[in-house]
LUMMAR-612899 format. One record per residue (C-alpha): residue number from 1; x, y, z. Coordinates in steps of 0.1 Angstrom, whole numbers. Layout:
N
SITE  nr  east north    up
SITE NUM     X     Y     Z
...
END
This chain:
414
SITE  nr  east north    up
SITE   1   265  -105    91
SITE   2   275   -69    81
SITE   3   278   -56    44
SITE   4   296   -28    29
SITE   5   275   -14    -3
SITE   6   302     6   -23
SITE   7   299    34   -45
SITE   8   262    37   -46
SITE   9   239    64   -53
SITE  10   216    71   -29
SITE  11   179    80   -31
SITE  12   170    87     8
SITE  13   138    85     7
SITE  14   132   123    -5
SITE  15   160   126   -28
SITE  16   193   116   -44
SITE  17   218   122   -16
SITE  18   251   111   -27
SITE  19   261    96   -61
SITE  20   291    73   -50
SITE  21   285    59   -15
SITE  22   296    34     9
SITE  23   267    22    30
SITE  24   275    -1    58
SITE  25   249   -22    76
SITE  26   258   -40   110
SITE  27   235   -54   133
SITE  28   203   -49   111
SITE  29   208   -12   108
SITE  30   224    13    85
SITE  31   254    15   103
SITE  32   274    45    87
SITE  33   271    64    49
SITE  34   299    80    39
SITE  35   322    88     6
SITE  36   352    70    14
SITE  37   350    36    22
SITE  38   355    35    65
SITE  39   389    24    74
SITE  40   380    -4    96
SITE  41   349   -31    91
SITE  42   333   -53   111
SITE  43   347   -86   109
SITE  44   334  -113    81
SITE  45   320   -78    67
SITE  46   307   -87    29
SITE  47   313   -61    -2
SITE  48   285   -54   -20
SITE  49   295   -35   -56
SITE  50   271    -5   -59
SITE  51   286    10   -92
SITE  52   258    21  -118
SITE  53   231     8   -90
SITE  54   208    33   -67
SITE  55   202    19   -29
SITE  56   166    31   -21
SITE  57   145    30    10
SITE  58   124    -6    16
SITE  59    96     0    -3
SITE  60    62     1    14
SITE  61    28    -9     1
SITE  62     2    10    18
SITE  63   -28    -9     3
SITE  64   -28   -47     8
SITE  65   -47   -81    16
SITE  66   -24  -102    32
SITE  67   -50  -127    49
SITE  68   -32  -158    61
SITE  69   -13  -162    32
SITE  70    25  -164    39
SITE  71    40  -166    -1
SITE  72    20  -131     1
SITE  73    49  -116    23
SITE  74    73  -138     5
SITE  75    66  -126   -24
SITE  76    67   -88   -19
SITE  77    94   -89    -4
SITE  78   108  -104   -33
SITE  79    98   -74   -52
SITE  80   116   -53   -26
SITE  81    84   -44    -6
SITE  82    98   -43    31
SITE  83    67   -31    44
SITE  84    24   -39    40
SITE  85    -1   -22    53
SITE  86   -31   -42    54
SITE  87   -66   -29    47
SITE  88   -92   -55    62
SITE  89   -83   -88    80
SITE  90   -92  -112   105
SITE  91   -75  -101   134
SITE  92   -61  -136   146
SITE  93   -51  -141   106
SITE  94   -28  -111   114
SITE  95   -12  -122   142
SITE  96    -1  -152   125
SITE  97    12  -132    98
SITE  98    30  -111   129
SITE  99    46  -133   143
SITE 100    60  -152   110
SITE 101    74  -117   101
SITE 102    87  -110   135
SITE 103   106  -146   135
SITE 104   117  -145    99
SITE 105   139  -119    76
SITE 106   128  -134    44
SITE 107    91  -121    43
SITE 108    78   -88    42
SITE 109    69   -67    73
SITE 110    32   -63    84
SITE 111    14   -37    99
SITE 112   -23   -44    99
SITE 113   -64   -22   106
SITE 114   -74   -61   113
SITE 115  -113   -52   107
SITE 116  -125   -28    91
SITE 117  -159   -12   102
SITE 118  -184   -33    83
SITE 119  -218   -38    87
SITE 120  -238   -69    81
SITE 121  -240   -76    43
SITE 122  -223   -41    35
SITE 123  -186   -39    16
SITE 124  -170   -61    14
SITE 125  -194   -94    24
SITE 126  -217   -78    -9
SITE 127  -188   -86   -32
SITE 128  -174  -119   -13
SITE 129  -215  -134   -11
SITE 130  -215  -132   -50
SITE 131  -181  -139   -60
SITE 132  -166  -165   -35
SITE 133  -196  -175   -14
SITE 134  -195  -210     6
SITE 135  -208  -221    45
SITE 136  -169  -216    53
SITE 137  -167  -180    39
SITE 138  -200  -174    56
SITE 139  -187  -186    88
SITE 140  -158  -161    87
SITE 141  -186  -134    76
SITE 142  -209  -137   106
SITE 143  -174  -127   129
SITE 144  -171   -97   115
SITE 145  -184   -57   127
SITE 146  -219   -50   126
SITE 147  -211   -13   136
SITE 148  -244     5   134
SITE 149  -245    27   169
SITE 150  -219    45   190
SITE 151  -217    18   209
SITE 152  -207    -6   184
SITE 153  -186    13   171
SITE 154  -166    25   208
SITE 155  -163   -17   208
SITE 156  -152   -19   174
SITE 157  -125     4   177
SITE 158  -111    -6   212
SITE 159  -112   -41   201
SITE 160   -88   -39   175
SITE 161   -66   -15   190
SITE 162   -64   -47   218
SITE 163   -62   -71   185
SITE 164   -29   -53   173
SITE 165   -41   -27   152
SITE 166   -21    -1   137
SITE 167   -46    23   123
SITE 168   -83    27   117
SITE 169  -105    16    85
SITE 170  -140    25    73
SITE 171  -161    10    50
SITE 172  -185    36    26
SITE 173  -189    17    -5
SITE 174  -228    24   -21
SITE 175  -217    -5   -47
SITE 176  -223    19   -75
SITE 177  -195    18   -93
SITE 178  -199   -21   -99
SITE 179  -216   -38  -123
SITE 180  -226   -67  -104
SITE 181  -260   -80   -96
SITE 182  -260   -70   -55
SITE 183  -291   -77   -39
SITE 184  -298   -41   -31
SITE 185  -278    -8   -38
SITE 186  -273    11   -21
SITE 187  -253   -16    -8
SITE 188  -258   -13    31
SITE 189  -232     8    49
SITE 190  -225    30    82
SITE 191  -248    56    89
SITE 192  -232    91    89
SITE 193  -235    94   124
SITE 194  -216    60   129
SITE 195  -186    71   109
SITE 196  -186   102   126
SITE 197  -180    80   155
SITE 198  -157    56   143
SITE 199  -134    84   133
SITE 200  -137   108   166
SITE 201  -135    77   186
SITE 202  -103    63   167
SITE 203   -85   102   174
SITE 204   -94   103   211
SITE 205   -73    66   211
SITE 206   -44    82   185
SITE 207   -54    64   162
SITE 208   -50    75   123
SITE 209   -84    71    99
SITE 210   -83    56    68
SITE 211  -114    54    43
SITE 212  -129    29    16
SITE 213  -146    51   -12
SITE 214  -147    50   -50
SITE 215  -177    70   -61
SITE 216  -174   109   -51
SITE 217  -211   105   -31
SITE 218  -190    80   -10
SITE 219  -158    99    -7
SITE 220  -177   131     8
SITE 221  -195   114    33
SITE 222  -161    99    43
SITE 223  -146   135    42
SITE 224  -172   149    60
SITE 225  -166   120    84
SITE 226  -134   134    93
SITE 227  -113   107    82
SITE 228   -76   112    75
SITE 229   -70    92    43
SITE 230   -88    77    16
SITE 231   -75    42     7
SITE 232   -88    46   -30
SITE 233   -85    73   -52
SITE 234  -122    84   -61
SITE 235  -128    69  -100
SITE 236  -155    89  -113
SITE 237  -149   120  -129
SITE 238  -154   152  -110
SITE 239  -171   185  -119
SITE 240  -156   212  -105
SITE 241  -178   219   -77
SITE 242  -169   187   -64
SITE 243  -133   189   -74
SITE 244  -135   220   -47
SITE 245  -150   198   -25
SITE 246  -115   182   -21
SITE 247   -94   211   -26
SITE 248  -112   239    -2
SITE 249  -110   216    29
SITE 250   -85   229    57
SITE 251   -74   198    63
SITE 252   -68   177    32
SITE 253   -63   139    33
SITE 254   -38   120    20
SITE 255   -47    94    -8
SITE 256   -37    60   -17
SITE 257   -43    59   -52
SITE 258   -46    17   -61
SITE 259   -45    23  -100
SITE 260   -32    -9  -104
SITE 261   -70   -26   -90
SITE 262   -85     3  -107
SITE 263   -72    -6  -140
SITE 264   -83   -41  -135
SITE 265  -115   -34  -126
SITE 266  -121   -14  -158
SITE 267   -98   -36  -179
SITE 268   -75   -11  -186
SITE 269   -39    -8  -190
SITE 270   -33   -40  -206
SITE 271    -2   -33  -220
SITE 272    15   -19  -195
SITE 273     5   -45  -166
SITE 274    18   -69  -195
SITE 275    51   -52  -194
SITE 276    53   -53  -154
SITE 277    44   -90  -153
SITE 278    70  -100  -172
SITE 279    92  -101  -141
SITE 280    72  -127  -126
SITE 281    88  -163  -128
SITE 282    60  -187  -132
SITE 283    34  -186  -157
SITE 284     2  -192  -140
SITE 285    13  -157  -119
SITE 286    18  -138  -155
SITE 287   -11  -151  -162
SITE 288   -34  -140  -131
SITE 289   -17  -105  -134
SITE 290   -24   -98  -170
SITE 291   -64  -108  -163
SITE 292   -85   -86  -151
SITE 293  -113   -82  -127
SITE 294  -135   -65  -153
SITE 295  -166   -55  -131
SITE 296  -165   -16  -133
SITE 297  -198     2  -143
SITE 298  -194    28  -173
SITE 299  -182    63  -161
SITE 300  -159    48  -132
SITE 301  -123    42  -146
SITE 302   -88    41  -138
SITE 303   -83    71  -160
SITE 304  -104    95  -143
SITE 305   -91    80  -106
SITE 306   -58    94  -126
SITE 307   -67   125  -136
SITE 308   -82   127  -103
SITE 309   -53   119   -84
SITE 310   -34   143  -109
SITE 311   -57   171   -99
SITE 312   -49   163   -55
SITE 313   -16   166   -57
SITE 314   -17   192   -74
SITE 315   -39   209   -51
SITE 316   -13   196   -22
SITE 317   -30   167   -10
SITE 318    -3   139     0
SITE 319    -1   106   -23
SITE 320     6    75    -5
SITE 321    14    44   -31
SITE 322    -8    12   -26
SITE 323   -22   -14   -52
SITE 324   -54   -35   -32
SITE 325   -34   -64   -40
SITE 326   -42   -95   -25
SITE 327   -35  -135   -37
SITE 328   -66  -135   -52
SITE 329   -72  -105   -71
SITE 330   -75  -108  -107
SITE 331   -53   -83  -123
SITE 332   -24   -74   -93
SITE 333     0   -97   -77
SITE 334    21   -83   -50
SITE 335    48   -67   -52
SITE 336    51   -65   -93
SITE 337    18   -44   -89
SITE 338    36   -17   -69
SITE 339    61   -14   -96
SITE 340    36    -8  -122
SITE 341    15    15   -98
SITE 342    46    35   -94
SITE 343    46    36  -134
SITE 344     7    51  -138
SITE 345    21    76  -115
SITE 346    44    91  -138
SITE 347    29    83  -171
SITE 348    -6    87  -159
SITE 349    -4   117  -130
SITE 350    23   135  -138
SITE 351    45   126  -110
SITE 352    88   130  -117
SITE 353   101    96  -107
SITE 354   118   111   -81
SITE 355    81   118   -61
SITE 356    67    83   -70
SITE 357    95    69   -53
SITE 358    87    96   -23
SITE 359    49    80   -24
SITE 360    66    39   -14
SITE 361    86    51     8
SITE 362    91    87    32
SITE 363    58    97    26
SITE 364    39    63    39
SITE 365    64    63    65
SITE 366    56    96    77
SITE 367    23    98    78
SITE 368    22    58    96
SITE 369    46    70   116
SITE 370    68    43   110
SITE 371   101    63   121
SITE 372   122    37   115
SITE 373   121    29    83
SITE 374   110    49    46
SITE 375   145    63    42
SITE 376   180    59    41
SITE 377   198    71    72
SITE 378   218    61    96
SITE 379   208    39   129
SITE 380   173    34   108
SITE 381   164    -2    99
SITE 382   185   -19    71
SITE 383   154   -22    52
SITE 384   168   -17    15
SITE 385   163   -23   -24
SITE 386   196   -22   -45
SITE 387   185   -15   -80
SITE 388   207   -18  -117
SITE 389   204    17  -132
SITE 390   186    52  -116
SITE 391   149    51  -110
SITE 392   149    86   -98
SITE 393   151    95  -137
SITE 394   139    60  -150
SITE 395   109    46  -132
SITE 396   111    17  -147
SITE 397   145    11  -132
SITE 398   128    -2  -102
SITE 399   123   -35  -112
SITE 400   157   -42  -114
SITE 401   163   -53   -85
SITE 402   202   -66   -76
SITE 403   195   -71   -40
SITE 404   172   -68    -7
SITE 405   178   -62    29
SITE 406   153   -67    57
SITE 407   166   -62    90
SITE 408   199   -59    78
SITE 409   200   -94    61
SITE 410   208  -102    28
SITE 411   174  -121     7
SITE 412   187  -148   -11
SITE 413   171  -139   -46
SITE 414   183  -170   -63
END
C-alpha cells in the first residue's frame, strides 16, 4: 500500500523543513517529499490530509524494559514510538520480541544490550530480591552475569554480541540513592578494574557503552570507566567541582535523562504525569501511571537530575530521550511516558521544543547508528508520527497523534 501525505509540515528530525508538503511512502519507505503533489502515484495510492498537522520522525525510546511482554511494543507504538532500546533483558526474551517485531508492522521496533554486566546480588537482583522476589524470579536471577574478572567480563561481552546485542550496558549502582532496606550498601557491584574491561573490551568489538548510575560517586567511576553514555541522568545535586568533573572531560558522554522514573521515584511531578495520562484509554493504566514508585532517599530528586541535565547540555554534552519504562513500573507506561519526558525537557531543562524532539529522534539515531531511521528523508524507513497542530513550538502537540507508520504501513488506531 502507498500513501500520499499532503500539505504537511515537516520536522526532519533536526528541524522544520518544509511547511506544506506532500510526502509519499511506497514500499515501506519515504518514497519522494516535495511541494507539489507528484504527477503520477502508485496505483491504490491512499491520501492522507496533512493540513495544520506536522509529520515527524518515528520516535525512539532510548531507555526501556521490554522483557517478554508483547502489549509493551504494542503499546508504544501506539504512542508513536517506532523504535526501543532496551536496557537489561534475557537475551532469548529478546529474540522473541525480535522476531514478533520483524514479522509484524503493528508493534514497535526493538533493538536490545540483552544483559547487562551484573554481578551476583548487585543492581538490579538487590531491588528485584526485595520487591518481586519468588523461586521463579530467582531461577531467572542465578542465569545472569557474575562479571567480576577480565575473564568474565571478555565472556560477557562476546556472548551477547553472539545473543543479538546492539550495544553494551554496565551496572554501578551503590544503592544509595534508595531508601530501601538492602541487605548491604554498598550494594555489590563491578570492581573498577572490571568496568574498565567491560568497556575496552566492548570498543575493540565496536561496540557502543552505555552506563547505569544515579549517585555522582557512581557516575565517576563509570566516566572514569570510559563508557560512552549514561542511561540515567545523575540525581543528586552537584557542587561545582564535580559539575567540572562532567564538563572538563575531552570526551563527553551523551545522557539519557529518564525524568519520567525519576519523578516517580521521588514522587514528583504529579500533576503533570496526571496531565500525560489522560491519553491512556483504560483506567487501571491511568491509574498505574499517576502512582509512583516513591523509594528515593532525601537529596536524590528529579529536580536536581533536571537541573543537572540543564547544566550538560549546556556544557555540550548530547541528550538522548529515554523514560526506564517497563510494564511494571509504577509511575511510567510506555509510550505516554516519552511524551511527558519530552515535556520536563522544556519546562524543566530549558530545551526549545524543537531540540526535545531532536533528543526522540536524530540524535538517538545518530549516536545508535541506526541510519535508517530518526529523520524524515527520502529512501529512509517510513517510520512516522502525523501529529494535529506543531510540536516544534508546542510540545504538547505531540500527543496528538492522527496517524503512525512503521515500515511504511498504516497502524490502525481505532
Amino acid at each position: 500500500m502507498a500513501y500520499l501525505i499532503t500539505h504537511v509540515r515537516i520536522f526532519d528530525g533536526e528541524r522544520v523543513t518544509l511547511e506544506d508538503a506532500h510526502v509519499l511512502l511506497e514500499n515501506g519507505r519515504i518514497a519522494s517529499i516535495s511541494s507539489n503533489i507528484p504527477p503520477v502515484l502508485p496505483e491504490g495510492c491512499v491520501q492522507i490530509p496533512g493540513s495544520g498537522c506536522t509529520l515527524l520522525p518515528g520516535l525512539i525510546d532510548s531507555h526501556v524494559h521490554v522483557y517478554n511482554d508483547a502489549t509493551f511494543l504494542c503499546n508504544a507504538l501506539r504512542f508513536g514510538v517506532t523504535t526501543v532500546l532496551d536496557m537489561h533483558n534475557e537475551p532469548h526474551w529478546f529474540q522473541e520480541m525480535k522476531q514478533l517485531a520483524v514479522a509484524r508492522d503493528d508493534v514497535a521496533d526493538i533493538l536490545s544490550a540483552c544483559y547487562a554486566a551484573t554481578v551476583k546480588d548487585g543492581w538490579p537482583a538487590a531491588i528485584i530480591q526485595l520487591t518481586a522476589d519468588s523461586p521463579q524470579v530467582r531461577d531467572r536471577l542465578a542465569q545472569w552475569p557474575d562479571v567480576v574478572d577480565v575473564a568474565s567480563a571478555e565472556t560477557f561481552v562476546v556472548r551477547n554480541i553472539e545473543s543479538g546485542a546492539s550495544f553494551i550496558k554496565l551496572m554501578q549502582e551503590s544503592g544509595l540513592p534508595f531508601d530501601l532496606p538492602f541487605p548491604s550498601v554498598p550494594v555489590p557491584a563491578p570492581s573498577s578494574q572490571v568496568q574498565m574491561a567491560i568497556v575496552d573490551i566492548a570498543h575493540r568489538h565496536g561496540m557502543l557503552t552505555v552506563g547505569h548510575a544515579l549517585s555522582f560517586n557512581d557516575t565517576a567511576a563509570l566516566l572514569e570507566a570510559g563508557v560512552d553514555g549514561l542511561a540515567h541522568a545523575c540525581c543528586q545535586a552537584l557542587s561545582e567541582q564535580e559539575l567540572s568533573f562532567f564538563l572538563e572531560r575531552e570526551t563527553k558522554p551523551f545522557v539519557i535523562p529518564t525524568l519520567a522514573v525519576q519523578a516517580s521515584a521521588g514522587a514528583e511531578e504529579m500533576e503533570s504525569r496526571k496531565l500525560y495520562s489522560q491519553r491512556l484509554g483504560a483506567e487501571h493504566d491511568r491509574a498505574h501511571m499517576c502512582e509512583c514508585l516513591g523509594i528515593a532517599r532525601k537529596g536524590f530528586t528529579m529536580e536536581n537530575a533536571a537541573a543537572n541535565v540543564r547544566l550538560f547540555k549546556k556544557a555540550g554534552m548530547e541528550i538522548v530521550c529515554g523514560t526506564d519504562s517497563s510494564s511494571h513500573l509504577k509511575g511510567v507506561f510506555v509510550g505516554a511516558s516519552l511524551h511527558h519526558e519530552l515535556w520536563l525537557y522544556v519546562n524543566r531543562c530549558g530545551f526549545t521544543p524543537l531540540e526535545a524532539l531532536q533528543s526522540a529522534t536524530s540524535v538517538p539515531a545518530r549516536i545508535f547508528k541506526l541510519h535508517d531511521r530518526g529523520r524524515v528523508a527520502t529512501g529512509l524507513k517510513a517510520d512516522l508520527v502525523l501529529v494535529k497542530g506543531d510540536p516544534t513550538t508546542d510540545i504538547e502537540c505531540t500527543q496528538n497523534i492522527s496517524e503512525v507508520w512503521r515500515n511504511g504501513i498504516r497502524l490502525d488506531m481505532r
